[in-house]
N, C-alpha and C positions, 0 to 999 in steps of 0.2 A: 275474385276474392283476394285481398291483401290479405298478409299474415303478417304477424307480428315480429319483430326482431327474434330472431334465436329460437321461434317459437317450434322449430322443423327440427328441434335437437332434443332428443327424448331426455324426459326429467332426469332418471337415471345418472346421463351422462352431464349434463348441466352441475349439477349438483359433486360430482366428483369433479370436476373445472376447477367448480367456484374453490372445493378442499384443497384443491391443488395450489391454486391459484393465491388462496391465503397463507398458506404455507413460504411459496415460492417470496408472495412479497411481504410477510411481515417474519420474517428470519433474518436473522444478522447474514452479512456478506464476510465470507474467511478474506483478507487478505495478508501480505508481507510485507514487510518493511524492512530496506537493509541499512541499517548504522555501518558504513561502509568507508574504511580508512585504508590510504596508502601502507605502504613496508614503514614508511617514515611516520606516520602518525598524525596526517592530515584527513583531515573529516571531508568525504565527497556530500554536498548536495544540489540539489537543484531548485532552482526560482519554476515556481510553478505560473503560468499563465492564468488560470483563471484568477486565482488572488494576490499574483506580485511578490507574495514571500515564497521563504527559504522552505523547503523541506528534504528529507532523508528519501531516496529514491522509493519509490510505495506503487503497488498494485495490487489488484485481485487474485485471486486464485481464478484459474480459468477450469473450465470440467476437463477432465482427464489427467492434469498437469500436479505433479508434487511440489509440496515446499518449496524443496533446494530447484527445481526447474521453474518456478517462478520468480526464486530470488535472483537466480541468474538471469530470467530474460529481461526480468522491469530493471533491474540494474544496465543491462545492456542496451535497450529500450532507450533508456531515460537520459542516462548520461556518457553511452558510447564506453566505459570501462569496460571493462573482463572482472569476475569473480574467480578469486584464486584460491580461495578457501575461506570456510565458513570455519569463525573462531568459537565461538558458543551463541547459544539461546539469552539473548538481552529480558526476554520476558514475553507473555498474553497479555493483550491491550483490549476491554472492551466495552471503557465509559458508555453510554448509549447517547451521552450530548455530546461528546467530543468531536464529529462530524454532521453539520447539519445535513449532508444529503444522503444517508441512511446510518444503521447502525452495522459498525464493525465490527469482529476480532480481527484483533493484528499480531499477527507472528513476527516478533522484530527479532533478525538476527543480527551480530557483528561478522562482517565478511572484512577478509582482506581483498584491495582491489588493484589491479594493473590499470592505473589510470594516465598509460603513454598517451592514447586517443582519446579525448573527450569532446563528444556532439551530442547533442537527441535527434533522436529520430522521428520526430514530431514534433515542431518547432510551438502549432498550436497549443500543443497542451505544456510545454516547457521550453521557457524562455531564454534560461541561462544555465551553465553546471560550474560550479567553483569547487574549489578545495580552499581549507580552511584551517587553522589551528584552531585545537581546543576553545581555548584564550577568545575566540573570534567569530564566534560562531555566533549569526544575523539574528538574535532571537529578537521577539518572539516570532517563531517555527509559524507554517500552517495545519490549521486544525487543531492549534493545541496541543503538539506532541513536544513540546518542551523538556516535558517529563522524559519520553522517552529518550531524546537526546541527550539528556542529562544522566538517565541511568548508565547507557552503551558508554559516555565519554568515565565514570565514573565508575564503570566495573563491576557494576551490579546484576548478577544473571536471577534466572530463574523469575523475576516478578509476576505475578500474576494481579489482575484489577480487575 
């Protein structure tokens, strides 16, 4: 006798999956973002590989991990800097079209960064790491965060969207 896919998994539990499961995937993903400039006032970012432009170092939040331990490792991650401190909260970002491959909030903070070393650590997913003046900065950004870079460079805390 063949049985049907999944058919050996009592309803019960099927049914709390699937609750789960919708949950899981139709929730925003938390991530960070660090607006992340030298003592001097040079804007660190990085050429992202899958699209070719500019963007502000950015990752997920991973489970277990805090904020400031995210903002420090995707900075470290991405563009081989050190986070030396975090200057304030630039704002909550959480368009739901701003990234087509899910929906985010983004904790964007302004850090200051020791950026004597700069490499990624994963060449696939980041191409290049520059620093930049103000004045210079490769817009337009990927995904659209324009705005955000605009606010960090421009002094603007607290935003929320």
């Amino acid at each position: 006798m063949k049985l049907a896919p999944l058919s050996w998994i009592p309803k019960p539990v099927m049914m709390i999956v699937r609750e789960a499961g919708r949950h899981v995937l139709r929730h925003p993903v938390s991530g960070v973002m660090a607006a992340a400039r030298t003592e001097q006032g040079r804007w660190l970012l990085v050429r992202r590989a899958d699209t070719g432009t500019w963007s502000m170092p950015a990752g997920t939040l991973e489970w277990g991990e805090t904020l400031r331990a995210s903002l420090d490792r995707e900075v470290r991650e991405e563009t081989g800097a050190t986070v030396l401190r975090i200057e304030r909260l630039v704002g909550v970002y959480s368009r739901p079209d701003r990234d087509t491959r899910f929906h985010a909030v983004t904790v964007v903070a302004e850090v200051v960064v020791d950026a004597s070393r700069l490499g990624a650590m994963n060449p696939l997913e980041i191409r290049e790491v520059g620093l930049f003046d103000a004045d210079r900065i490769p817009y337009p950004l990927a995904f659209e965060i324009d705005d955000m870079m605009r606010d960090a460079i421009e002094g603007r805390s607290g935003v929320l969207e």
